[in-house]
C-alpha positions in Angstrom: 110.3 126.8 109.2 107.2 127.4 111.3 108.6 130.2 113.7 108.2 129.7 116.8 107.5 126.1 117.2 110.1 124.1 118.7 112.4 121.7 117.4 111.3 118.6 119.5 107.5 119.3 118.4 108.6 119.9 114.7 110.7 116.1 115.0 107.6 114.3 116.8 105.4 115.5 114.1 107.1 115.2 111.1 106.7 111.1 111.0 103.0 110.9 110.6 103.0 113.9 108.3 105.2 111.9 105.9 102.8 109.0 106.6 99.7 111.0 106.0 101.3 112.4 102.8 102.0 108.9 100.7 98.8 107.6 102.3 96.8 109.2 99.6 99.2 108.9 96.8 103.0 107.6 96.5 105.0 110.3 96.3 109.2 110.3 96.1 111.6 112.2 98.4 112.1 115.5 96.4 107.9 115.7 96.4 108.2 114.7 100.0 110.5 117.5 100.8 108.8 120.3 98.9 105.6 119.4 100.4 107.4 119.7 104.2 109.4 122.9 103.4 106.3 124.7 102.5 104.7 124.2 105.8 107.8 124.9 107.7 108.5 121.4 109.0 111.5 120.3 107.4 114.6 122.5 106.9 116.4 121.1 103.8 115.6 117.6 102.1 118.8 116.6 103.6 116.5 116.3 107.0 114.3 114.1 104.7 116.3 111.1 104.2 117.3 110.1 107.7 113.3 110.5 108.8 112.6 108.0 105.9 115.2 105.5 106.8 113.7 105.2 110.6 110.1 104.2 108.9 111.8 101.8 106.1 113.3 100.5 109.3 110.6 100.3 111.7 108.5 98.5 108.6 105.9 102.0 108.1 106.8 102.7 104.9 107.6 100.6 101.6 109.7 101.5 99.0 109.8 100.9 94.8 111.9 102.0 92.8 111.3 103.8 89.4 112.2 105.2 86.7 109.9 107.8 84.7 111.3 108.1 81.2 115.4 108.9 80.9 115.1 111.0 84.6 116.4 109.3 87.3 115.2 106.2 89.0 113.1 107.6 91.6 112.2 106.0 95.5 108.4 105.9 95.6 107.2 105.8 99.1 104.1 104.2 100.0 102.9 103.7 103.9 103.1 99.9 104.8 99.9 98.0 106.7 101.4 99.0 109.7 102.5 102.3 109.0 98.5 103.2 107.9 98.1 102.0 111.9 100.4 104.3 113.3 98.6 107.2 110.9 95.3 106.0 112.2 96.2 106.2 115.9 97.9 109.4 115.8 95.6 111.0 114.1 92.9 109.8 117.1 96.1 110.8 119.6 96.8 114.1 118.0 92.2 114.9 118.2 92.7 114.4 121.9 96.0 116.1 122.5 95.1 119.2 120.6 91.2 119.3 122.2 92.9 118.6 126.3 95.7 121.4 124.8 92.7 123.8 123.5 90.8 123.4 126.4 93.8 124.5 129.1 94.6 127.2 126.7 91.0 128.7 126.5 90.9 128.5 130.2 92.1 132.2 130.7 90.3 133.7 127.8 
């Protein structure tokens, strides 16, 4: 987990860090969750799944299922037209916020 960086921030993020993930490439939970543990933002790929649902349900993301050779049938997750909007906003959202953030933060340096 990133140490220090609260839970609410960690939760607000974690959306459009899935979305910006599979918008380059289709990518299944377990990939998901490695990806998100390395950086600290998930805990366990149990906190995966529940994140996932709320974009299926809010139409972001689309789901196929498939199976690569005798493995498993894998869910591939790939962001929806919609869920490339929401990525394209917050990423303009998240430039601003972090440049307003920066600049009351430098103001004591």
């Amino acid at each position: 987990m990133v140490v220090g960086l609260s839970p609410q921030l960690r939760r607000g993020v974690v959306e459009y860090c899935i979305l910006g993930l599979i918008s380059s490439q289709p990518m299944y939970g377990w990939e998901l969750a490695e990806h998100l543990q390395r950086v600290g933002l998930i805990s366990s790929i149990g906190t995966l799944y529940p994140t996932l649902t709320r974009l299926r349900e809010r139409g972001a993301i689309h789901v196929t299922e498939s199976r690569q050779g005798v493995g498993p049938v894998r869910k591939y997750y790939t962001p929806t037209a919609s869920g490339e909007t929401e990525l394209n906003q917050f990423r303009k959202d998240w430039a601003e916020l972090t440049f307003q953030v920066g600049i009351i933060m430098d103001k004591d340096e």
